[in-house]
GUMIDREN-784465 format. One record per residue (C-alpha): residue number from 1; x, y, z. Coordinates in Angstrom, 3 decimals. Example, Ala and Ser with C-alpha at 12.3 -4.5 7.8 and 13.67 -1.06 7.14 Angstrom:
// residues 2
R    n         X         Y         Z
R    1    12.300    -4.500     7.800
R    2    13.670    -1.060     7.140
END
This chain:
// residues 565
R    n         X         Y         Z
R    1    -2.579   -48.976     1.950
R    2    -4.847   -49.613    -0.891
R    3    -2.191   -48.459    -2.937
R    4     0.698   -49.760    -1.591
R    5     3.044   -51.976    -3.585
R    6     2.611   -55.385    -1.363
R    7    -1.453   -54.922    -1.871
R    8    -1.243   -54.761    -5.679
R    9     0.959   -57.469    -5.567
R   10    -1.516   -59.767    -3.996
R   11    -4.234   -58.887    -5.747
R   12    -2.831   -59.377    -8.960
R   13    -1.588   -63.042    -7.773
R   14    -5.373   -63.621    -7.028
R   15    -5.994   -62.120   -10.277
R   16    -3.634   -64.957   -11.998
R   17    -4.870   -67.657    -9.832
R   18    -9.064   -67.048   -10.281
R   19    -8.652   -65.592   -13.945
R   20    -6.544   -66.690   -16.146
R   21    -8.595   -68.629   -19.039
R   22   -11.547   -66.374   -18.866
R   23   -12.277   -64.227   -21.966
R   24   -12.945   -60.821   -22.048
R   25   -16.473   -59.754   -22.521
R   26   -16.440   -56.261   -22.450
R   27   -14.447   -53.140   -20.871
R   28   -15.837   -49.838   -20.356
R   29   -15.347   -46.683   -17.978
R   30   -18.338   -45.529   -16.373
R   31   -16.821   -42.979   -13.220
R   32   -13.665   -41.077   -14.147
R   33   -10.280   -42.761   -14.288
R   34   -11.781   -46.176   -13.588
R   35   -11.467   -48.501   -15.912
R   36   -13.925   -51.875   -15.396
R   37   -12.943   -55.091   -17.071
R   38   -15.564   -57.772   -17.247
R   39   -14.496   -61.637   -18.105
R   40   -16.644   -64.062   -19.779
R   41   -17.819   -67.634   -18.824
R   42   -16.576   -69.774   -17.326
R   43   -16.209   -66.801   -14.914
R   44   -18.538   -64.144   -13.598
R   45   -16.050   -61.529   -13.039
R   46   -15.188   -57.599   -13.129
R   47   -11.404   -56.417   -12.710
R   48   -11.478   -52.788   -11.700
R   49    -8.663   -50.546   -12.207
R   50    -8.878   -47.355   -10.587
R   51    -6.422   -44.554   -11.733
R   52    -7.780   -41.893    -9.162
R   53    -4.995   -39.788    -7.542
R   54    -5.217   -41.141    -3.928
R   55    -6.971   -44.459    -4.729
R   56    -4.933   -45.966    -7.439
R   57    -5.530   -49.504    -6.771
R   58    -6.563   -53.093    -8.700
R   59    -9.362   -54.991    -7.223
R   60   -11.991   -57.565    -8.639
R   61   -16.200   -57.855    -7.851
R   62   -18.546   -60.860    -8.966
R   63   -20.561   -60.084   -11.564
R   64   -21.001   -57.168   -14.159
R   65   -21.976   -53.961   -12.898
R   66   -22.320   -52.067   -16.193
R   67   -24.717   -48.968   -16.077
R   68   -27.541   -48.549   -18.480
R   69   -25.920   -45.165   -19.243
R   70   -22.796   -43.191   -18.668
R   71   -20.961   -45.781   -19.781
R   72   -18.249   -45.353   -22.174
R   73   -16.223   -48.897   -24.372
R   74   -12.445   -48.571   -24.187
R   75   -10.072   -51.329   -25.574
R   76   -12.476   -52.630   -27.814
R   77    -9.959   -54.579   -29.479
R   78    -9.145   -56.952   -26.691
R   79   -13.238   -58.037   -26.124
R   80   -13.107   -61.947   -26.640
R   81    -9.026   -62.148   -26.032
R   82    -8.607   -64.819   -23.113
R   83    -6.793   -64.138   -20.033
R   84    -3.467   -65.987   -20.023
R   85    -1.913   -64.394   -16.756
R   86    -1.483   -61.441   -13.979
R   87     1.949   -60.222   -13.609
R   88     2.822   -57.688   -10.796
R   89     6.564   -55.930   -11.816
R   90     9.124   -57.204    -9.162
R   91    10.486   -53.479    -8.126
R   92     7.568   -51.262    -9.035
R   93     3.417   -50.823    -8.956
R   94     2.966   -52.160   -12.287
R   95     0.779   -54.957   -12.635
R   96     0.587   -56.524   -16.524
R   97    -2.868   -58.335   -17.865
R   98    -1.308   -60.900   -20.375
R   99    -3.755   -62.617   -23.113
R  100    -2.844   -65.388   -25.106
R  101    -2.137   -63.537   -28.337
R  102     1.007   -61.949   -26.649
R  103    -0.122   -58.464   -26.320
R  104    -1.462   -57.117   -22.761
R  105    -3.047   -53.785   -20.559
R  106    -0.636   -52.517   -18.566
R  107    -1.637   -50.701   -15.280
R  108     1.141   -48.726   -13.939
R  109    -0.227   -47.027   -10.547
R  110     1.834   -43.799   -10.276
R  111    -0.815   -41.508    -8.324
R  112    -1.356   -38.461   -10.251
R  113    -0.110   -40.145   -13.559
R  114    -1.643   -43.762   -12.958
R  115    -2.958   -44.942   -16.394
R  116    -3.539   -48.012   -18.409
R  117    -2.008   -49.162   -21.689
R  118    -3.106   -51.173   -24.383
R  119     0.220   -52.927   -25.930
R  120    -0.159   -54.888   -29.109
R  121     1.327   -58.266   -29.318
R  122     4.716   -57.199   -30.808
R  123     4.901   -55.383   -27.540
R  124     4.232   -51.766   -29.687
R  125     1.899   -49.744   -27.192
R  126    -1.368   -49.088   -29.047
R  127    -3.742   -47.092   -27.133
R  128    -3.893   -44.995   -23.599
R  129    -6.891   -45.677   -21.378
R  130    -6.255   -41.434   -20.174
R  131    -4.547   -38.782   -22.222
R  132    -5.311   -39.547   -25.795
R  133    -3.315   -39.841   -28.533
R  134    -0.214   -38.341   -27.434
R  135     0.363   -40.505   -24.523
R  136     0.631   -43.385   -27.149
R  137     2.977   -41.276   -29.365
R  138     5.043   -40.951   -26.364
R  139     5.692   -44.329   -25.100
R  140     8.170   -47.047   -25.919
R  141     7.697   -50.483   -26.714
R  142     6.992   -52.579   -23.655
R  143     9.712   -53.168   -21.710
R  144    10.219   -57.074   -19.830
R  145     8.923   -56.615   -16.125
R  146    11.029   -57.288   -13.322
R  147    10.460   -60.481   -11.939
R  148     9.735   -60.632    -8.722
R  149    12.304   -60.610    -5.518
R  150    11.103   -63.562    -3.448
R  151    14.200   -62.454    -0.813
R  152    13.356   -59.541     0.913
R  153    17.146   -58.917     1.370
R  154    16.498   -57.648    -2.110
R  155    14.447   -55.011    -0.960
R  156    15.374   -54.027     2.455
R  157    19.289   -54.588     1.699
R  158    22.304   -56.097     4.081
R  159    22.114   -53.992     7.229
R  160    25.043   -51.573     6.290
R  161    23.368   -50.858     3.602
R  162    19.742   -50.042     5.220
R  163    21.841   -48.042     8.133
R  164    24.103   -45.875     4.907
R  165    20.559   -45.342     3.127
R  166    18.889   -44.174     6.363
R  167    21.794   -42.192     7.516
R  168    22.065   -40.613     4.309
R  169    18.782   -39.755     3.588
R  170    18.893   -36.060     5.384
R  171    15.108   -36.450     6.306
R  172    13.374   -34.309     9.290
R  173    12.011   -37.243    10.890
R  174    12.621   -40.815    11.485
R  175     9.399   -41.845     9.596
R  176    10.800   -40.254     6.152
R  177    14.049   -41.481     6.385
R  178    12.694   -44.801     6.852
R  179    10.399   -44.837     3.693
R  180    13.222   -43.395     1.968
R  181    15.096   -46.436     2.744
R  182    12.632   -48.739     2.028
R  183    10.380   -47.142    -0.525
R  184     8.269   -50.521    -1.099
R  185     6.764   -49.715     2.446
R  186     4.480   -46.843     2.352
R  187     3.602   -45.077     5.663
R  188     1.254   -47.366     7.260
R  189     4.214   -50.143     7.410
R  190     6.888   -47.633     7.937
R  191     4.666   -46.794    11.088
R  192     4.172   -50.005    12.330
R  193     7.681   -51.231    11.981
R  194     8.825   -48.204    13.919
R  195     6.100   -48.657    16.349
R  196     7.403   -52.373    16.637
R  197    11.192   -51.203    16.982
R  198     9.701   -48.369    20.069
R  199    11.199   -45.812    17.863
R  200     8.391   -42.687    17.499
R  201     7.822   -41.277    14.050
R  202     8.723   -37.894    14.492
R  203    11.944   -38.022    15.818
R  204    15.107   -36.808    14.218
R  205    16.898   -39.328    12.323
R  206    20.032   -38.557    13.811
R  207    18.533   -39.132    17.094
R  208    18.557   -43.085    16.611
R  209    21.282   -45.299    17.840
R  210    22.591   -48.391    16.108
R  211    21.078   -50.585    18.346
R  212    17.573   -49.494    17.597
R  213    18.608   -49.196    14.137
R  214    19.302   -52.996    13.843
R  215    15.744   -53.611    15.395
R  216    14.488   -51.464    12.910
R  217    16.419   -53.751     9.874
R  218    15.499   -56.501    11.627
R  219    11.571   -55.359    12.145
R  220    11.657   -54.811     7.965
R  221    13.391   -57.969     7.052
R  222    10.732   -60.097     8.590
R  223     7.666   -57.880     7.955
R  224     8.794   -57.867     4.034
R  225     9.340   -61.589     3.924
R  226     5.820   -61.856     5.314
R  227     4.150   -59.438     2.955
R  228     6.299   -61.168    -0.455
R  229     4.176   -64.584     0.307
R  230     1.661   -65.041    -1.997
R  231     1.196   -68.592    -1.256
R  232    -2.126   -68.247     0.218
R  233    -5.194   -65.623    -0.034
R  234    -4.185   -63.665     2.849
R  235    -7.092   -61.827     4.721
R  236    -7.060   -57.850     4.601
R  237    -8.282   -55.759     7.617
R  238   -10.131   -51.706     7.688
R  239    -9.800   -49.579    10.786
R  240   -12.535   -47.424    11.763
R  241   -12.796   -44.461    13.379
R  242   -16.997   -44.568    14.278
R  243   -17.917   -45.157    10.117
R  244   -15.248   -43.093     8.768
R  245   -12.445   -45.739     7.485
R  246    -8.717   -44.759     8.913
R  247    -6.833   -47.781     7.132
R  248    -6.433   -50.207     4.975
R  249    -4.162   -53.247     5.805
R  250    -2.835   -56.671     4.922
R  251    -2.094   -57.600     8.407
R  252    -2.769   -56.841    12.326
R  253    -1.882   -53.102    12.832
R  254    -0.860   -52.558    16.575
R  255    -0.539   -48.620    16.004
R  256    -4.058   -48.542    15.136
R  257    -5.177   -50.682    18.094
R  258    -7.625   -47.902    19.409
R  259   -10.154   -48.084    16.247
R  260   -12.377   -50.686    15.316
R  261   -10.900   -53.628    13.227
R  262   -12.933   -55.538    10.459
R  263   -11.490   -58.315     8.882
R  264   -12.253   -59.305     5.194
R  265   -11.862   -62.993     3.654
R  266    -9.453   -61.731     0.605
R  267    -7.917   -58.723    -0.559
R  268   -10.293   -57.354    -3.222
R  269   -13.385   -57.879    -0.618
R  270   -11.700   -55.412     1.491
R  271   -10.438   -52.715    -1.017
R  272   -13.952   -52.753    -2.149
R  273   -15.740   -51.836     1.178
R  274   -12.552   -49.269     1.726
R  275   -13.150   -47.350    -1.295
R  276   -16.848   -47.469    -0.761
R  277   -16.750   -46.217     2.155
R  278   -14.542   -43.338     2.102
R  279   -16.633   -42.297    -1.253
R  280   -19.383   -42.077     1.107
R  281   -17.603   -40.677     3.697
R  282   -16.198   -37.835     0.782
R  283   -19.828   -37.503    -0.470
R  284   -21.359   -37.101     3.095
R  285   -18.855   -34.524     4.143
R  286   -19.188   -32.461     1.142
R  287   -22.656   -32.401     1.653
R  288   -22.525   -31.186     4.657
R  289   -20.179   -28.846     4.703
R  290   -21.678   -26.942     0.917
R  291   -25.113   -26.800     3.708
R  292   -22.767   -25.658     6.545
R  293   -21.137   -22.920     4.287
R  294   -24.357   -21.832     2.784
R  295   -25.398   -21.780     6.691
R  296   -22.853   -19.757     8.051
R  297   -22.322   -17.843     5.125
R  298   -25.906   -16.612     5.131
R  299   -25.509   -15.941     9.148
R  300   -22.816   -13.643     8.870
R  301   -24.244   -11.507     5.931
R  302   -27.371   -10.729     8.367
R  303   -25.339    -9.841    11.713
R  304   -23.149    -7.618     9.023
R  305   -26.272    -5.927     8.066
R  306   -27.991    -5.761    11.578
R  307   -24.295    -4.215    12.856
R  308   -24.687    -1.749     9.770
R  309   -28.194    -0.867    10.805
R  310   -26.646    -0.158    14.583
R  311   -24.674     2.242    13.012
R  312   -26.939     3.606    10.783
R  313   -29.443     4.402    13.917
R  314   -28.263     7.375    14.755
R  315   -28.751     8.994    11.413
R  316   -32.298     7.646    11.748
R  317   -33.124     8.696    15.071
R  318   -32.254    12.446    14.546
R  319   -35.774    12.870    13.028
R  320   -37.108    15.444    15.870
R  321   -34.052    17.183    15.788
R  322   -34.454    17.841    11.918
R  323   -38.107    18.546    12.422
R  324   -37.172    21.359    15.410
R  325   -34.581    22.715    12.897
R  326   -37.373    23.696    10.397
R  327   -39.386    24.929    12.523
R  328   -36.961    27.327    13.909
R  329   -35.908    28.493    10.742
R  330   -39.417    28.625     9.588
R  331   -40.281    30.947    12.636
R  332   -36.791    33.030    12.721
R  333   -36.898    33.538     8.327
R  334   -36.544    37.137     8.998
R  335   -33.351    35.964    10.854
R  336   -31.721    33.902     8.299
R  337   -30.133    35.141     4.848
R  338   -29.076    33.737     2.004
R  339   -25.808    32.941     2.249
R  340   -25.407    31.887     5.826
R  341   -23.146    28.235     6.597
R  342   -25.002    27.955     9.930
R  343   -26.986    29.854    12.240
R  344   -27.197    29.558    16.259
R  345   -31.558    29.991    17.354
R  346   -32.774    28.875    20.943
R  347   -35.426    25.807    21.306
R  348   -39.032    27.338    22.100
R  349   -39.342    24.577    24.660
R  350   -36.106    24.546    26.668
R  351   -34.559    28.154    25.435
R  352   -31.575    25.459    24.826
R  353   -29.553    27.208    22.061
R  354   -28.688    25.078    18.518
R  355   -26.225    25.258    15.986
R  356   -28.083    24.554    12.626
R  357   -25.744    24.236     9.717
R  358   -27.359    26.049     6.026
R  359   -26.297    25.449     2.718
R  360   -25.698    28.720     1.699
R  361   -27.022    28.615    -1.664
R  362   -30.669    28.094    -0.804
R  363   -32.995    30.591     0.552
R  364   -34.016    30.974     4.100
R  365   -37.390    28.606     3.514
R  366   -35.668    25.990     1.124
R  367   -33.146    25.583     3.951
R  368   -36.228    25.303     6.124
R  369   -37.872    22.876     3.853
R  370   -34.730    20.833     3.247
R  371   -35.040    19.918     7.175
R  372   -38.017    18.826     7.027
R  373   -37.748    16.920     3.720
R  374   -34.598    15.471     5.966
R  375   -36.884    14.414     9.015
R  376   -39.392    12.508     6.311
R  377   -36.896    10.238     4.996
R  378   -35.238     9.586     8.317
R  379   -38.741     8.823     9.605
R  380   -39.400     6.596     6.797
R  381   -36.252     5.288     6.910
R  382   -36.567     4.594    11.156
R  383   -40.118     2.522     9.774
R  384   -38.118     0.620     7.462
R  385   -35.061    -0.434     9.622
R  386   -37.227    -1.407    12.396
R  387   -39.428    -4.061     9.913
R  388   -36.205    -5.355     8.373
R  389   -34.595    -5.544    11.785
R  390   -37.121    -7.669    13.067
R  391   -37.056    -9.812     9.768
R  392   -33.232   -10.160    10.440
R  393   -33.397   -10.793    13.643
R  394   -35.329   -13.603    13.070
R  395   -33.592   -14.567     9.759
R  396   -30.470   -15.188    12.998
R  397   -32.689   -16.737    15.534
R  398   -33.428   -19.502    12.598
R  399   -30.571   -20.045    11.659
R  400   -28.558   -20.701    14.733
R  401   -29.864   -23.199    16.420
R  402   -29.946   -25.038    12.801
R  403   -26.043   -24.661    12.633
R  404   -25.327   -25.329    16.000
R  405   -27.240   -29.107    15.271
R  406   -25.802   -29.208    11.784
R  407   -22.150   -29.089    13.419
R  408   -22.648   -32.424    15.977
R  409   -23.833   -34.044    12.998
R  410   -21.501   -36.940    12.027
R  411   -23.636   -39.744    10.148
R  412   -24.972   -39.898     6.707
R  413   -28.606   -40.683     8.479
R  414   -28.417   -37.889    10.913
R  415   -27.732   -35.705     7.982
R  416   -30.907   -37.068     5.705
R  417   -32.782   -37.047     8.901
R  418   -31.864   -33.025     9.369
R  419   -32.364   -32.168     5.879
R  420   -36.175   -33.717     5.879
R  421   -37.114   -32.080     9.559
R  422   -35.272   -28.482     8.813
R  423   -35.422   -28.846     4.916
R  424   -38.799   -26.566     5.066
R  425   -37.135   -23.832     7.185
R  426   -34.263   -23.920     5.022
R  427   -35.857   -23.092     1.908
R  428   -37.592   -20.276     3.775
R  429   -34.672   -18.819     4.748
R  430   -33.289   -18.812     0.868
R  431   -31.006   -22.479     0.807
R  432   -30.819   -24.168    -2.474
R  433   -29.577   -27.388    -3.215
R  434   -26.845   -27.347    -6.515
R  435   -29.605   -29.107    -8.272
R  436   -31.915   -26.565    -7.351
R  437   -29.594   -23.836    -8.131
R  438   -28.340   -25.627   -11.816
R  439   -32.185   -25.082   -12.585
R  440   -31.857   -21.687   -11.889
R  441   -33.023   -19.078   -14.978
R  442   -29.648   -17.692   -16.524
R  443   -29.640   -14.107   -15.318
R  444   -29.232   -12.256   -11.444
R  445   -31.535   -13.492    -9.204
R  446   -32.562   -11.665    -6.063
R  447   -35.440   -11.744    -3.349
R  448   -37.537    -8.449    -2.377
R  449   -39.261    -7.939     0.384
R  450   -42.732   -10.631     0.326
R  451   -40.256   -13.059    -1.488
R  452   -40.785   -11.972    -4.468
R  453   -38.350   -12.950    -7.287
R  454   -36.658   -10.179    -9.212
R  455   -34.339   -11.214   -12.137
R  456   -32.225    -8.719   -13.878
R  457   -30.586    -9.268   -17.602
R  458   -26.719    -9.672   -18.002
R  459   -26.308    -8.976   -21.388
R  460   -28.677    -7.108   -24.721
R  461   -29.129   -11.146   -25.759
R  462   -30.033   -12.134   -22.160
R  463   -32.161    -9.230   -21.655
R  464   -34.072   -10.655   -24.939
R  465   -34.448   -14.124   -23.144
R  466   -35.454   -12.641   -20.086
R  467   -38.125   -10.010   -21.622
R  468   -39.809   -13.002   -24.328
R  469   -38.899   -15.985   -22.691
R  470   -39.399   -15.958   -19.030
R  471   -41.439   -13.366   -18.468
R  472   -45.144   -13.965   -18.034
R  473   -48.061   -10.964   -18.947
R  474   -48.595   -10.681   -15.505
R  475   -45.164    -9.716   -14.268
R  476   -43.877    -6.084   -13.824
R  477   -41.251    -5.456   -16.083
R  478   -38.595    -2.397   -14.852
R  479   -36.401    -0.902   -17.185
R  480   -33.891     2.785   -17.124
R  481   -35.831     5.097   -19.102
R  482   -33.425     7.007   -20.994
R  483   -30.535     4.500   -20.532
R  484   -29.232     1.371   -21.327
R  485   -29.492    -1.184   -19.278
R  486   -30.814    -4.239   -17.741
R  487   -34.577    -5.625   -18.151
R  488   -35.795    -6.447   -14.959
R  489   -38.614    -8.616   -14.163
R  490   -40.575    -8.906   -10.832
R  491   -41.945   -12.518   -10.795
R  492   -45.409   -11.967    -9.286
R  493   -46.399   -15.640    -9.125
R  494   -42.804   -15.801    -7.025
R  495   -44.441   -14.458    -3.737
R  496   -47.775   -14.468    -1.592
R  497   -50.016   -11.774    -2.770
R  498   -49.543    -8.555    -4.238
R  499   -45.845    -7.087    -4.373
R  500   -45.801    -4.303    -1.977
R  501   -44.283    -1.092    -2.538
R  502   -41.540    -1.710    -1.330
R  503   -40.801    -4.370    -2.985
R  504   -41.694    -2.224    -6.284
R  505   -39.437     0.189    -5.781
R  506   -36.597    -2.392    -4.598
R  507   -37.000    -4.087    -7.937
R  508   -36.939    -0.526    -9.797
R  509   -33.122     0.248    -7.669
R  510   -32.271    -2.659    -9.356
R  511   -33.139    -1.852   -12.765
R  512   -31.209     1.865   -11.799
R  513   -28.187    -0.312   -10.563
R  514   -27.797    -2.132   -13.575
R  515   -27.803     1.015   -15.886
R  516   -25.591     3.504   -17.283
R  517   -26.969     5.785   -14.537
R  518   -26.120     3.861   -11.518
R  519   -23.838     6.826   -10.550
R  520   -26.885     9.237   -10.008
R  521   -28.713     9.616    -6.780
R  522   -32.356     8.873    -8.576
R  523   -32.700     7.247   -11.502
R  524   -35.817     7.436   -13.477
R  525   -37.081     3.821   -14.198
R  526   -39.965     2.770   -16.675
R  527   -42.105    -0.065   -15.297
R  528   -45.518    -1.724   -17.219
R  529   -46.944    -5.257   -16.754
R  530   -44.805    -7.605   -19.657
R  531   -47.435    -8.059   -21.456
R  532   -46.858    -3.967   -22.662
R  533   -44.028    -4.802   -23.470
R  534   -42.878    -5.457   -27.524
R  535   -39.867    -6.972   -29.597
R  536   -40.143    -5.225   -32.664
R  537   -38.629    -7.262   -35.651
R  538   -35.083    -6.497   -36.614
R  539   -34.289    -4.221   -33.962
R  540   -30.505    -4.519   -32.352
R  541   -30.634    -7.788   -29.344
R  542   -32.312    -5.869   -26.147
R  543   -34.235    -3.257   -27.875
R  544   -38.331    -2.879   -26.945
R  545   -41.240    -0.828   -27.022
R  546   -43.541    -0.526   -24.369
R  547   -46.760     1.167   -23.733
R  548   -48.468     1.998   -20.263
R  549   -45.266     3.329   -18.883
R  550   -45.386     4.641   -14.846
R  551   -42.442     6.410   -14.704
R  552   -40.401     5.498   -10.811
R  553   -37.341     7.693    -9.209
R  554   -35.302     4.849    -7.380
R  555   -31.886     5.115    -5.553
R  556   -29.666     2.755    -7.948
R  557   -28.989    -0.422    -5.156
R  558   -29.011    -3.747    -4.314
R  559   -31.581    -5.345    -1.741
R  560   -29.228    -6.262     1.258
R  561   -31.537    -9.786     1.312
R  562   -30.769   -10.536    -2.040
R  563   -29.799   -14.065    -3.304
R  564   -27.707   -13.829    -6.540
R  565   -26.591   -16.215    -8.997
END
C-alpha cells in the first residue's frame, strides 16, 4: 500500500505541513530511480522519491544521507529555491513540489513509467529525472492539478452508480470488479472492505446480491471518508509474516489479523522500515537462492555422471572377457583367416564355446592384439571410474546434507551463520561467490583432477593474454600441434603438489577439444613449461614459438568436473 493513492496523499500533506519554507540544498540520485531531495536550514530534511516499478512511493528521513560516492546531481537548477508547498492531484498519484519562483518537480507515480519532472516557472517542462532528453521533448506544459475531492461521494459515486460500474465491469472475481469500481482503492482496501461486507474475494461478481452490494457501497463510503482526512498525522501500520513484511497500511487491517502488527508514529517512518525491509528481504532471498542453485545445480551434474558411470560399467567390466578373446585367437591363429566377421572357439577352462566378432581387415594376430589392446584400456578405464566414483560419491555426500540445511534456512543470520561454518567446504567443492567469479581471468576455466586450474583461450587475442599475461614460467602450457587452436595453461601453483598424469593429459583433451581437430579420436598436442614459450614480434594475434616440445596423443574432451566460465 506504499503506493497507493490515499498514502501519497498523506505524505505529501506532511510534506506541506513540515516543509514548506525550507530551501533546497542539494538533490542527487544515488540507487536507481530514486531521486533524494535534501532541504536546507531551518530544516534537517531528505524527501525521497522512489520511481521503482513496485515501490513507487514519496517518503521523507531526518538528515542527509548523501554517499561519498555513487552519487549523481540532478536538478541542479532548483538548489537554493525554497519550498512554497506539497500538492497531491485530487484524482490521480501525482504529487507537485511547488517553490516560490512558480516553477515545481512533479512526481507522477505510474509504476513502470513513474518519473519526475522539472517544470520551469512558466509551467514549460524543462528536464526529466529518467529518460533523457526526449521525455522533455515529449511533454506538454504543466497542466493545473485537480484539487482535491474532500467528499468521498466523489470517488466512490451515488450507489446506482457504484452497483452500474460493478455490474458492468465483466471481471472474474468480486475483488477486480471492485477495484475497477473504485480504482483509488488498491487491493489491500478492496480486500478489507470486502472482508468487512463478508463478501470473499474470489467470487464471481455476478454471484453478489444487492443487499451485500449496498454493504459493500456503504463499507467504501465510510472507509474513503476516513482515508481523505488529512487533518491529523495519522499513524501507519506493517504486517509481518516472521521478518518478511506482508503489508503496508494506513489503518487496522482485520484480513491480516494472523501476522504480526507494528505500528509507526507517521507515515514516512513506516514506508521507510517497509521498503527497508523487503530490500533486505529481496537481497537475502537472492542470496540464498544464487547458493541454493549453485547447490543443487552442482548435485545433479554429479548423480548425472555417477548414473553415466553405472552405465558405462559394463563396458568396463568386460576386461577378462577381452583378455580370454586374445588368448584364444592367439592359440587357435592357424584357425582364424583374414577375412573372417567372427569366429566361434571353446574356453580352455570351461570348454564353454564363444562367439568372438573380427574385423575382417586385420590379420589373425592384429585381431588378437586388438583384444588385448581392448582389455588395457577397459582395465585402465575400470581404475579410473572407480577413483572418480569415490571422488563423486563424496562430492554428493557433501553436498546434501549442506542443501538439506540451506533449505530450512529463513533468516538473514542463519544464512551468514551457514556461509561462515560451511563456507570452507563450499569452496572445496568448487562454489564461488559473483565477486569471486567477476575476478575470474577472462578465458574457460576448468578443474583437473588435484584441483588444478586449467584455462583455455577463446579467441587468437585472448590466447595472446593468456600465453604473456597470465601465464607464469612455471606453468605447462598445451597447445594442437599442427592446428589452430586454443592455448591452454595448467596453473601449477592452482593445486597441491605436482599435477598428476592425469591431470596432464586432461588438460592436453582440452587443448584437442578446442582445436580444429576436435573431430579426431587422438589429437596430437604440444606441451612445454611457459617459460619455452615465445611471442615473436609482428606475428598475426595467437601466433608462438616454442622450444622443448613433448609431443601428447589426447582424446579431444572436457573433464566431467570441470567449472567453466
Amino acid at each position: 500500500m506504499i503506493s497507493n493513492y490515499f498514502t501519497i496523499l498523506h505524505v505529501a500533506r506532511s510534506i506541506d505541513t513540515g516543509c514548506t519554507g525550507a530551501s533546497v540544498a542539494e538533490i542527487y540520485t544515488q540507487e536507481k530511480r530514486r531521486l533524494s531531495i535534501a532541504l536546507a536550514d531551518p530544516w534537517t530534511t531528505t524527501i525521497v522519491i522512489s520511481c521503482v516499478p513496485g515501490e513507487n512511493a514519496i517518503y521523507t528521513t531526518d538528515g542527509k544521507h548523501r554517499a561519498r560516492q555513487n552519487a549523481a546531481d540532478i536538478f541542479s537548477d532548483f538548489c537554493g529555491k525554497t519550498l512554497s508547498g506539497a500538492v497531491c492531484d485530487g484524482m490521480d498519484r501525482v504529487v507537485s513540489l511547488q517553490f516560490t519562483d512558480g516553477s515545481e518537480l512533479r512526481a507522477e507515480f505510474f509504476g513502470v513509467k513513474a518519473n519526475v519532472i522539472a517544470y520551469a516557472s512558466d509551467g514549460r517542462p524543462a528536464q526529466c529525472f529518467l529518460g533523457g532528453r526526449d521525455r522533455v521533448e515529449n511533454r506538454a506544459d504543466a497542466a493545473p492539478l485537480v484539487p482535491l475531492p474532500l467528499d468521498a461521494a466523489l470517488r466512490v459515486g451515488a450507489l446506482h452508480e457504484f452497483t452500474a460500474a460493478f455490474r458492468s465491469a465483466q471481471k472474474p472475481s468480486v475483488l477486480t470488479a471492485l477495484k475497477t469500481a473504485v480504482p483509488v482503492l488498491g487491493t489491500t482496501v478492496a480486500e478489507e472492505l470486502l472482508l468487512e461486507a463478508d463478501i470473499l474475494p474470489g467470487a464471481a461478481p455476478g454471484s453478489i446480491s444487492d443487499e451485500n452490494l449496498k454493504r459493500l457501497h456503504d463499507s467504501s463510503l465510510h472507509r474513503v471518508t476516513d482515508l481523505l482526512d488529512c487533518s491529523t498525522e495519522r499513524q501507519s501500520r506493517i504486517y509481518w509474516d516472521e521478518r518478511r513484511p506482508v503489508c503496508f497500511s494506513l489503518f487496522p487491517l482485520h484480513s491480516r489479523s494472523l501476522f504480526r502488527e507494528e505500528v509507526y508514529g507517521d507515515c514516512s517512518e513506516g514506508i521507510r522500515r517497509f521498503i527497508g525491509s523487503s530490500r533486505a528481504r529481496e537481497e537475502f532471498d537472492s542470496d540464498r537462492n544464487s547458493l541454493r542453485s549453485w547447490m543443487q545445480k552442482d548435485l545433479t551434474r554429479c548423480e548425472r555422471t555417477l548414473e553415466k558411470m553405472d552405465d558405462d560399467a559394463t563396458r568396463h567390466n568386460r576386461v577378462d572377457e577381452y583378455e580370454t578373446f586374445g588368448t584364444l585367437l592367439m592359440a587357435h591363429l592357424h584357425d582364424v583367416r583374414k577375412g573372417m566377421t567372427s569366429i566361434v572357439l571353446n574356453d580352455f577352462m570351461t570348454d564353454a564355446p564363444h562367439t568372438i566378432a573380427l574385423d575382417p581387415s586385420l590379420a589373425p594376430a592384429q585381431n588378437a592384439e586388438r583384444y588385448y589392446s581392448k582389455a588395457k584400456h577397459a582395465k585402465a578405464a575400470r581404475s579410473e571410474s572407480i577413483d572418480r566414483r569415490s571422488s563423486l560419491t563424496d562430492h554428493c555426500t557433501a553436498l546434501r546434507p549442506l542443501l538439506a540445511e540451506l533449505d530450512a534456512i529463513r533468516m538473514r543470520d542463519d544464512l551468514k551463520s551457514f556461509r561462515a561454518r560451511a563456507g570452507g567446504t563450499l569452496k572445496l567443492l568448487g562454489y564461488m561467490t559473483d565477486t569471486e567469479r567477476e575476478q575470474l581471468p577472462p578465458f574457460r576455466i576448468f578443474t583437473v583432477d588435484g584441483g588444478f586450474q586449467v584455462l583455455a583461450g577463446k579467441s587468437s587475442e585472448n590466447n595472446d593474454l593468456l600465453t604473456t599475461r597470465y601465464a607464469k614460467p612455471n606453468d605447462l602450457w598445451f597447445h594442437a600441434r599442427g592446428s589452430s587452436g586454443s592455448h591452454v595453461v595448467l596453473k601449477i601453483a592452482s593445486g597441491h603438489g605436482v599435477p598428476s598424469k592425469k591431470a596432464i593429459h586432461q588438460a592436453a583433451s582440452i587443448a584437442a577439444y578446442y582445436s580444429k581437430m576436435k573431430n579426431a579420436s587422438a589429437v596430437p598436442v604440444a606441451m612445454t613449461e611457459k617459460k619455452f614459450v615465445r611471442k615473436p614480434r609482428g606475428v598475426p594475434a595467437g601466433t608462438v614459438t616454442l622450444d622443448r616440445e613433448k609431443v601428447i596423443f589426447a582424446e579431444p574432451k572436457l573433464p566431467d568436473d570441470l567449472h567453466l566460465s
